[in-house]
C-alpha positions as CSV (number, residue, x, y, z in Angstrom):
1,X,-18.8,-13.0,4.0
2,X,-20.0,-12.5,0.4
3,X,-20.5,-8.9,1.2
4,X,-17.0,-8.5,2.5
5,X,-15.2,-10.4,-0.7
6,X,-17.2,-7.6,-2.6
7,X,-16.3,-4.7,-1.1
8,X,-12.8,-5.9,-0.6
9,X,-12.7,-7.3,-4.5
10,X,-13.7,-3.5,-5.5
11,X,-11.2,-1.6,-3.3
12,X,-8.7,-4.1,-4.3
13,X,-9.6,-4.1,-7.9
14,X,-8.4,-0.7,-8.0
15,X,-5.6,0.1,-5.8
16,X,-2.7,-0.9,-6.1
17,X,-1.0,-0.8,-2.9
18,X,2.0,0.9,-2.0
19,X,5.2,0.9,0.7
20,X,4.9,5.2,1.4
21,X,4.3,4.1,5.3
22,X,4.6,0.8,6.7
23,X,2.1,-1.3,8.6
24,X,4.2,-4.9,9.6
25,X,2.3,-7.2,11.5
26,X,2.9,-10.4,9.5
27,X,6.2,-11.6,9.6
28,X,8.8,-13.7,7.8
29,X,7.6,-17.1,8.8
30,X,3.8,-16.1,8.7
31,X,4.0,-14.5,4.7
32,X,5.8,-18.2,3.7
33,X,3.1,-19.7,5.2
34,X,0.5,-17.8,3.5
35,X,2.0,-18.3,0.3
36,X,2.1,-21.7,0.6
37,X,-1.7,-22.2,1.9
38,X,-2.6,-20.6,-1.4
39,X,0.1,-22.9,-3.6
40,X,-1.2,-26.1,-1.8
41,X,-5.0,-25.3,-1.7
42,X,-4.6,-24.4,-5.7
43,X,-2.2,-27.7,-6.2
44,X,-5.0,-29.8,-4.7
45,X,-8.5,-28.0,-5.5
46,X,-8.2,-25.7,-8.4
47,X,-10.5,-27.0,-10.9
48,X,-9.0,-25.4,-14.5
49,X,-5.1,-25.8,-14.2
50,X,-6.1,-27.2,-17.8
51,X,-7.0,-23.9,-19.4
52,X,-3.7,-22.4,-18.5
53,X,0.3,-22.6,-19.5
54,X,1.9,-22.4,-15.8
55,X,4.4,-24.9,-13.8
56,X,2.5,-24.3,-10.6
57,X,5.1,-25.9,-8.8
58,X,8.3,-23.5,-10.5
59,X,6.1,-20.5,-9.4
60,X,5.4,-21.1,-6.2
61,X,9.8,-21.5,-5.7
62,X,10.2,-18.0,-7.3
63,X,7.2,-16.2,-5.3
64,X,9.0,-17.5,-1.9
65,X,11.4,-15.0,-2.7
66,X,9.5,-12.6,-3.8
67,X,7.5,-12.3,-0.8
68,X,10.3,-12.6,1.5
69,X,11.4,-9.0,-0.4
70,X,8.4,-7.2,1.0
71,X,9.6,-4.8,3.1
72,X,5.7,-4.6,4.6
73,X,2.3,-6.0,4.5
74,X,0.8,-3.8,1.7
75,X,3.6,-5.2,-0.4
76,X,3.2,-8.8,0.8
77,X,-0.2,-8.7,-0.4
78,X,0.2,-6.4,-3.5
79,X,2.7,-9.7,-4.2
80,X,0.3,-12.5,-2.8
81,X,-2.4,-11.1,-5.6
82,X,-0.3,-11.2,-8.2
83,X,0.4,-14.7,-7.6
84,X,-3.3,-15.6,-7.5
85,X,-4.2,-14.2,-10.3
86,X,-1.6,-16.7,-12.7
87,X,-4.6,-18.7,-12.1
88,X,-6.8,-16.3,-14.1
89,X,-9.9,-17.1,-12.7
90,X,-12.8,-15.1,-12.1
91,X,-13.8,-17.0,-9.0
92,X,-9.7,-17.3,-7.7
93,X,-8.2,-14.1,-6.2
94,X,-6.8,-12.8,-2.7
95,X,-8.5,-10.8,-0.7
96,X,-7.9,-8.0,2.5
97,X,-11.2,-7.4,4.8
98,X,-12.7,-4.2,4.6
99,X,-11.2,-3.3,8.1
100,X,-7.6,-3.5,7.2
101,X,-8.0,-1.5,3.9
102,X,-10.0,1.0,6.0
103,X,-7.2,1.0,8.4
104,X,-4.0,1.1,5.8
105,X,-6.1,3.9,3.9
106,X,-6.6,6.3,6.6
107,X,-2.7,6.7,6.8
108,X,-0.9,4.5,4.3
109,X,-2.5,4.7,1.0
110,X,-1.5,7.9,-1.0
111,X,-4.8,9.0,-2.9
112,X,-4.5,9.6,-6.8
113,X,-4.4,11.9,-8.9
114,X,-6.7,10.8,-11.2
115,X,-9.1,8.1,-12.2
116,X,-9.6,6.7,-15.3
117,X,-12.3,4.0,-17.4
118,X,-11.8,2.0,-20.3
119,X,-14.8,2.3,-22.9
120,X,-14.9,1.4,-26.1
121,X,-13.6,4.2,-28.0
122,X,-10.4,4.7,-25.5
123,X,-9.2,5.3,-21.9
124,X,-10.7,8.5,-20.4
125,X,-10.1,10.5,-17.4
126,X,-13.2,10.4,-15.5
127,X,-12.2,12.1,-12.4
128,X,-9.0,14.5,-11.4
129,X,-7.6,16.8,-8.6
130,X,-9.0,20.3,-9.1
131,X,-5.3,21.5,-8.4
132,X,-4.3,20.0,-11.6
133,X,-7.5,19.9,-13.9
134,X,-6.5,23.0,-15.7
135,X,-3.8,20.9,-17.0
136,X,-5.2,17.4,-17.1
137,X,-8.5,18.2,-18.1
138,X,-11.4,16.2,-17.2
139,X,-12.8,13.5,-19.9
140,X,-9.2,13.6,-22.0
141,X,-8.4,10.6,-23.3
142,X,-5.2,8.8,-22.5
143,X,-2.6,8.3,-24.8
144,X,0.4,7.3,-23.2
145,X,1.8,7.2,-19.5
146,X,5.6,7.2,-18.9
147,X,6.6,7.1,-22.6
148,X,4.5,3.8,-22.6
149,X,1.4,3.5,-25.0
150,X,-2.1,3.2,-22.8
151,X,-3.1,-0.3,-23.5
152,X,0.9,-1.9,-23.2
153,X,0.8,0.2,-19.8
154,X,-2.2,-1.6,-18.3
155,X,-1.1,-5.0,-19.8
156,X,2.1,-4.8,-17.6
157,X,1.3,-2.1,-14.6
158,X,-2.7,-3.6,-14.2
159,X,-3.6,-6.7,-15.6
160,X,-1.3,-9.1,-13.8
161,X,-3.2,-8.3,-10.3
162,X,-6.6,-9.3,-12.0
163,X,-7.9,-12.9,-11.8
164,X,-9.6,-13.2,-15.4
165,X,-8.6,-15.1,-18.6
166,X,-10.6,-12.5,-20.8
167,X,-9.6,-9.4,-22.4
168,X,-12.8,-8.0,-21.7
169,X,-13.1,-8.8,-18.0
170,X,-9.4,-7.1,-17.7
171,X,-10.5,-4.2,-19.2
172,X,-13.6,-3.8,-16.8
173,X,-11.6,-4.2,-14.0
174,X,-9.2,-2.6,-14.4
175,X,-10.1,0.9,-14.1
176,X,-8.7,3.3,-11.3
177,X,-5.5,0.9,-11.0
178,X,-3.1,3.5,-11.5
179,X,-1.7,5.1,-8.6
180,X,0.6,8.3,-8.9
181,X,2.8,8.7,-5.9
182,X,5.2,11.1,-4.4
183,X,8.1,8.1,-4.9
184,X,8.7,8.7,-8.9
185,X,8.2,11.5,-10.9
186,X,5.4,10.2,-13.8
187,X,4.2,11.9,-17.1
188,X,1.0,11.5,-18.7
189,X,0.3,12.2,-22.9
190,X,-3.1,12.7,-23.4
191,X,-5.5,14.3,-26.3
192,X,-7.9,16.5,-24.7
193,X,-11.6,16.6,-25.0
194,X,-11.2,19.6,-27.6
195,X,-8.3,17.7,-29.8
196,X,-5.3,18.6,-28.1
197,X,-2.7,16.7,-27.9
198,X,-0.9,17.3,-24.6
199,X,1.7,16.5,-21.7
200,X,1.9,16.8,-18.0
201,X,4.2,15.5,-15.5
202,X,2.7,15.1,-12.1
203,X,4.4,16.8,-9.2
204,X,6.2,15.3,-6.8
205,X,3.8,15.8,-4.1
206,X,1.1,14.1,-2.0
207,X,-2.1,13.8,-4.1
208,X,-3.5,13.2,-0.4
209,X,-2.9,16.9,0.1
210,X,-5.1,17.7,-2.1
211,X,-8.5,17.4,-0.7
212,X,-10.9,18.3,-3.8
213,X,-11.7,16.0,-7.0
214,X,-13.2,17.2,-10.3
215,X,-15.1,14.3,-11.1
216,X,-17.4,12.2,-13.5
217,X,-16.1,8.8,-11.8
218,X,-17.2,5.7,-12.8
219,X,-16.3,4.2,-9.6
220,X,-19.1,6.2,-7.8
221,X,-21.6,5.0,-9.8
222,X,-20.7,1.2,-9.3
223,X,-20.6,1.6,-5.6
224,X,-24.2,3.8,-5.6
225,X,-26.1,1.3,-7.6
226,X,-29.6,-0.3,-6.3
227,X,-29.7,-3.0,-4.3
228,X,-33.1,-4.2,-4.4
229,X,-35.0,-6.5,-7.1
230,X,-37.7,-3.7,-8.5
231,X,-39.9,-3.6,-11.6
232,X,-41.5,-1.1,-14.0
233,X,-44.0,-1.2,-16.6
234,X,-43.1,0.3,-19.7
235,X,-44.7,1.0,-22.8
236,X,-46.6,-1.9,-24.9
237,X,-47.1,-3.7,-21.9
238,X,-43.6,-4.7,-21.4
239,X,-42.3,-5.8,-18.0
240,X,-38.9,-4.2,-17.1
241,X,-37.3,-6.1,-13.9
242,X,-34.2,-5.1,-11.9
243,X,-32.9,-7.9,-10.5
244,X,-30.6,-5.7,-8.7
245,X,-28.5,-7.1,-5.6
246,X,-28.1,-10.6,-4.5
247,X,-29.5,-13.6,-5.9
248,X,-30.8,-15.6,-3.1
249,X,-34.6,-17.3,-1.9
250,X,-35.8,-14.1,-2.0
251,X,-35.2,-13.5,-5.6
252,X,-37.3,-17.0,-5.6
253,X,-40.0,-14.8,-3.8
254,X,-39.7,-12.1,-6.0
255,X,-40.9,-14.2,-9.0
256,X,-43.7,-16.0,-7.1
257,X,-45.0,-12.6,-5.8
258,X,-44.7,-10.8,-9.1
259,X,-46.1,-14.0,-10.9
260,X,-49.6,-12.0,-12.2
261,X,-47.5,-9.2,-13.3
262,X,-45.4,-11.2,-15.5
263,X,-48.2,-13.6,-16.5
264,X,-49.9,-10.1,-17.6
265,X,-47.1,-8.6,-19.6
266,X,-46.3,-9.0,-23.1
267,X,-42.8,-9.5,-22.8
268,X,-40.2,-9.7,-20.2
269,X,-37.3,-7.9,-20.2
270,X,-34.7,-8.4,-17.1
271,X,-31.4,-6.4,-16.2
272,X,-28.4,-8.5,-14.1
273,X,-26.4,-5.9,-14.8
274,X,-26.5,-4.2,-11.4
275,X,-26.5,-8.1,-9.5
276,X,-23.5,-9.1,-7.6
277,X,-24.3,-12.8,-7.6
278,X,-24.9,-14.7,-4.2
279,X,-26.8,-18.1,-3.8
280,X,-27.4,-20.0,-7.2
281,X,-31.0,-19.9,-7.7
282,X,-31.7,-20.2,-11.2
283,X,-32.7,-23.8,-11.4
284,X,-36.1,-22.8,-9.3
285,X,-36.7,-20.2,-11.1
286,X,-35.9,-21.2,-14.8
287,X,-39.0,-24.0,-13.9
288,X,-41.6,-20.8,-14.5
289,X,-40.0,-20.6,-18.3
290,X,-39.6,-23.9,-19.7
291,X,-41.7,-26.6,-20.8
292,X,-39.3,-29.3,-19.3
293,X,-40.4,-31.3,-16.4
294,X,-36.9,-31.2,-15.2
295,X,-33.4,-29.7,-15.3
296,X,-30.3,-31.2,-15.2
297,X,-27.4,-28.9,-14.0
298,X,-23.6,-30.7,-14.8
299,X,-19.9,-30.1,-13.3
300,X,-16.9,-31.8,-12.4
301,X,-14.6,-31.4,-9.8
302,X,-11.0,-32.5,-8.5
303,X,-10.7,-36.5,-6.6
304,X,-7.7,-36.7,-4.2
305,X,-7.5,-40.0,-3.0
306,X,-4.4,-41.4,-1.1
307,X,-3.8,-44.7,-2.0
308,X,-4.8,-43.9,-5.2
309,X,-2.3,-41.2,-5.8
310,X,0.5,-43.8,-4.5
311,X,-0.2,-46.1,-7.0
312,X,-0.5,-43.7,-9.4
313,X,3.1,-43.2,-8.5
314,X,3.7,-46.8,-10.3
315,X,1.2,-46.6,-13.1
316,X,1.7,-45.0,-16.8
317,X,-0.2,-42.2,-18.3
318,X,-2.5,-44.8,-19.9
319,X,-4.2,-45.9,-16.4
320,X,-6.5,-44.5,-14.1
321,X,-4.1,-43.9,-11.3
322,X,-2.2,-42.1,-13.0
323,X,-4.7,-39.2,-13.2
324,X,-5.0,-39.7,-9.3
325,X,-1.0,-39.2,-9.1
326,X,-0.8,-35.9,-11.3
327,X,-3.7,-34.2,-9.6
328,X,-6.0,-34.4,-13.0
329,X,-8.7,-36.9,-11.6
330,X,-12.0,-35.5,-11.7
331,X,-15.8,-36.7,-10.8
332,X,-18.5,-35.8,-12.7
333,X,-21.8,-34.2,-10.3
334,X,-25.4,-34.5,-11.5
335,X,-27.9,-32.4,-10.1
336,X,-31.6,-32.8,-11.3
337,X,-34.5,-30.2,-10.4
338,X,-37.7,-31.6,-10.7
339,X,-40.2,-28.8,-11.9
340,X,-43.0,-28.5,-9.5
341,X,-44.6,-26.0,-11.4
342,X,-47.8,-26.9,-13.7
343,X,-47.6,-26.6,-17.0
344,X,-50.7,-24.2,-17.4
345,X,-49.2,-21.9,-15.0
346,X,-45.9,-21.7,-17.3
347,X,-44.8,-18.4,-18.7
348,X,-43.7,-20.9,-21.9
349,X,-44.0,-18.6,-24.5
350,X,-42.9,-15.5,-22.6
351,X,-40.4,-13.3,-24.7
352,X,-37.7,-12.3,-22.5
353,X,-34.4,-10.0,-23.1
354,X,-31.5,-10.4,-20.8
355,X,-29.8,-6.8,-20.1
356,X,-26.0,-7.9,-19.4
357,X,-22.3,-6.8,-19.2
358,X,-18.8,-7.4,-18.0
359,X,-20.1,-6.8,-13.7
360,X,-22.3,-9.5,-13.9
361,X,-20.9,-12.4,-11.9
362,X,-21.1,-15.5,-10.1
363,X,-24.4,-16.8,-9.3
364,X,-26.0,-14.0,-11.4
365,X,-23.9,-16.2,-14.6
366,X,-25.8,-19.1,-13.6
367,X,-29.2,-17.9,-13.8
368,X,-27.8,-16.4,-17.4
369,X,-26.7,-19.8,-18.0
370,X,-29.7,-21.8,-17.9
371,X,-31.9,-19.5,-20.2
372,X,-29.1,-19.6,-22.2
373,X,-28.8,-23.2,-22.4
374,X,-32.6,-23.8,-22.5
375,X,-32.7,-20.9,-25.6
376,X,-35.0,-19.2,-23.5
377,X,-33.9,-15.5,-24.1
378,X,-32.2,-13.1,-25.6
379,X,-29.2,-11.7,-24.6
380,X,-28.5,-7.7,-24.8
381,X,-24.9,-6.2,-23.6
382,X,-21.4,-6.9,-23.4
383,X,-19.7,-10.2,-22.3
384,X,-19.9,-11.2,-18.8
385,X,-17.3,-11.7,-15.9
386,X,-16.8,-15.1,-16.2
387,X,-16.7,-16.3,-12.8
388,X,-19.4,-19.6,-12.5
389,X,-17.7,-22.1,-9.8
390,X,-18.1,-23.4,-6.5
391,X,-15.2,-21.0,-5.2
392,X,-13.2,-22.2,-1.9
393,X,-12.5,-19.8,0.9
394,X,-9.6,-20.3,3.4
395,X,-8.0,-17.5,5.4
396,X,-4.8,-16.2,5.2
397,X,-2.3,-13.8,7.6
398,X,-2.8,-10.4,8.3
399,X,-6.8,-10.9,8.3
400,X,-6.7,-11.4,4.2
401,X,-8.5,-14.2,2.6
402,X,-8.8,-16.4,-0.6
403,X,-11.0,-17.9,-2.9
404,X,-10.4,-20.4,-5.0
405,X,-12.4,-22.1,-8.1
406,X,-13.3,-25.9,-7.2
407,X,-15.9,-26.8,-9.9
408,X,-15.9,-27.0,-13.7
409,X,-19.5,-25.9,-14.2
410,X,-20.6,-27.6,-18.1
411,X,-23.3,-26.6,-20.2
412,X,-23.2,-29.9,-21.4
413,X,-21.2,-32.8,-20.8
414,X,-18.2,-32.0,-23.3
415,X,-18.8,-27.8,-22.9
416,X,-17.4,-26.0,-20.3
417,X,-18.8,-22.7,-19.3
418,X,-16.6,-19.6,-19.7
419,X,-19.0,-16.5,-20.0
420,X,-21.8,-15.4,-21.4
421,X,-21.6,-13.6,-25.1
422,X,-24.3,-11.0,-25.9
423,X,-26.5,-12.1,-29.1
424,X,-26.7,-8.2,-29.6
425,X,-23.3,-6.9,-28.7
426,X,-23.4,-3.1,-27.4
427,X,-21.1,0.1,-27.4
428,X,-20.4,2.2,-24.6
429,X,-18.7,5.5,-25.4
430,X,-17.3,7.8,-23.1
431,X,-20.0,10.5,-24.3
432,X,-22.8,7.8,-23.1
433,X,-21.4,7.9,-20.1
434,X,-21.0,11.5,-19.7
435,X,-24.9,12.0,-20.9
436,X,-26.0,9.5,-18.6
437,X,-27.3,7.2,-21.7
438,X,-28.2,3.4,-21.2
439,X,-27.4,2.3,-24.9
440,X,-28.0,-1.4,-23.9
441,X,-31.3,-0.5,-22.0
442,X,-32.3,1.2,-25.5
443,X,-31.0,-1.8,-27.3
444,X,-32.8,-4.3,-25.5
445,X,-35.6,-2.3,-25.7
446,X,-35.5,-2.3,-29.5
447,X,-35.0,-5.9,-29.8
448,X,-38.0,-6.4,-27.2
449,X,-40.5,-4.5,-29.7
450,X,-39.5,-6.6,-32.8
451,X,-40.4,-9.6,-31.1
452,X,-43.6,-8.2,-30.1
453,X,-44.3,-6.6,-33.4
């Protein structure tokens, strides 16, 4: 099921689905319904209704007409999204399974005429039909589409179908979002990659037509990345390790197997940035790094209690029951990991540098988490998702899904966590890209040899 969120989070992430051809197998009764499920599950369970400004309630009236307006189920769930991600929460979205996209896309889904990524000296074009390249030349750098300036275009056309509080998140996820169709005549300004400044206003045709792409896409480098934990030496004796895939027991192994390898090296660096998250594991490995005999790992997480919540109905905002009532009562968890590990055979004074940016999610923020906590290493990238909860999954019509944050994870007990920030925060330009550069590999690298030397 992990595997299927991903995928589904990626295809989803960047489409935006249209009505060209209809597909209607969920029908009036059945898209209330699903609305609802969501509104309900969220009312009861979602854990950070405290970090944002919304009247759940008032949004879930004016969404039952909205989706009641969809003239089809691309729409219903092009609408369903939108309402899940008022929550803006990395580990809260809605979700189709890879077989229905599969199936909408072989017919339904008109393709693009372009791609596009957001780096941090603009928005490029990173991938183009060859029938229009001559005009919309590939790398160009987006200035305004429809009349409308770049950034104030994917603030209102992208961002409200991403789940995320951050502006750096949004940005990440947002790439390949835009979707140029045969229903409206659009126009992109652009500068091109020798100065130019330049318009073009797309056909009204069927990109879909138009079998051939001129590409440098980002997307196809996400999607082709490893997905196997790996190491390599490098120079000075420093270990480089790819924790690249899933976190799960056998990242545990990994560690244990690779133990005289790391034992052996001078310093440690590690990359998350090509991890998708999985099974939190960090506690048992975080014991082979720290001195402490044990680790205590904190959260809270929504009470609903019956009788409770009906005499909350009675009390004032002063008493307990109260909390019960409004749907703010929360219980604190403690977990403590023993370490099991003998201090002789502890990597204590190991340097390590932590290669990380906006991808890394989930369970893969965890493991961050705790070496951040700890001060255990340094950190080397950009910001991270922002995703670290215990996320609910429930199923919805039409063979979608949903997950939904039930857990405030805490680095203490008064500090919530919300992401990881870099120590060393790193550029990515569009020409980095294009040259196939790893500036944050390089940087991490540097900061690895001034702690050795």
């Amino acid at each position: 099921m992990k595997k299927i969120l991903i995928l589904s989070w990626l295809v989803l992430s960047f489409y935006t689905l249209t009505s060209q051809n209809d597909i209607n197998r969920i029908s009036q009764e059945e898209k209330i319904y699903g609305l609802s499920k969501f509104w309900k599950e969220a009312k009861y369970n979602f854990a950070y209704f405290d970090r944002i400004d919304i009247d759940w309630d008032k949004k879930y009236k004016e969404y039952i007409t909205k989706v009641l307006e969809t003239e089809n189920d691309a729409d219903y769930y092009t609408v369903l999204r939108q309402f899940g991600a008022l929550l803006k929460d990395g580990h809260t979205g809605i979700y189709l399974t890879p077989e229905y996209i599969t199936d909408y896309t072989k017919e339904h889904l008109p393709k693009k005429w372009f791609n596009f990524y957001c780096s941090d000296d603009g928005v490029f074009v990173t991938s183009v039909r060859e029938n229009i390249a001559e005009y919309l030349p590939l790398n160009s750098k987006i200035i305004e589409i429809d009349n409308i300036p770049i950034l104030d275009y994917l603030e209102e056309k992208c961002y409200p179908y991403i789940s995320s509080a951050y502006s750096h998140t949004l940005k990440s996820r947002c790439y390949n979002c835009l979707l140029f169709t045969i229903e409206k005549q659009e126009s992109i300004k652009f500068e091109t990659p020798d100065g130019k400044i330049a318009e073009y206003v797309f056909p009204l045709d069927n990109p879909s037509k138009f079998d051939e792409i001129k590409s440098f896409d980002i997307f196809e480098k996400m999607t082709s990345r490893p997905q196997e934990h790996s190491y390599t030496w490098l120079e000075n004796e420093i270990l480089y390790v790819d924790l690249a895939g899933e976190m799960g027991m056998h990242t545990v192994n990994f560690f244990q197997e690779h133990y005289t390898l790391m034992e052996k090296s001078a310093g440690i660096i590690m990359d998350l940035r090509n991890n998708i998250g999985g099974t939190s594991i960090g506690y048992l490995i975080i014991n082979l790094f720290t001195e402490k005999d044990s680790i205590e790992l904190i959260s809270y997480t929504r009470v609903n209690r019956a009788n409770k919540r009906a005499l909350g109905a009675y009390a004032d905002s002063t008493q307990t029951n109260y909390k019960y009532f409004t749907n703010q009562k929360f219980e604190l968890d403690r977990f403590v990991s023993k370490n099991g590990i003998s201090i002789e055979y502890r990597l204590i004074d190991k340097p390590i540098v932590m290669l990380i940016d906006s991808h890394v999610v989930s369970a893969s923020e965890n493991f961050l988490m705790l070496f951040k906590m700890l001060n255990l290493a340094t950190f080397v990238g950009r910001p991270t998702f922002g995703s670290c909860s215990q996320p609910l999954l429930f199923s919805l019509p039409g063979g979608g899904y949903a997950w939904l944050s039930t857990q405030k994870t805490m680095i203490t007990l008064e500090e919530e966590f919300t992401y990881i920030e870099p120590d060393y925060y790193v550029r990515i330009t569009l020409q980095n890209l294009i040259n196939g550069d790893d500036p944050i590999f390089e940087k991490g690298l540097e900061i690895m040899k001034e702690k050795l030397y």
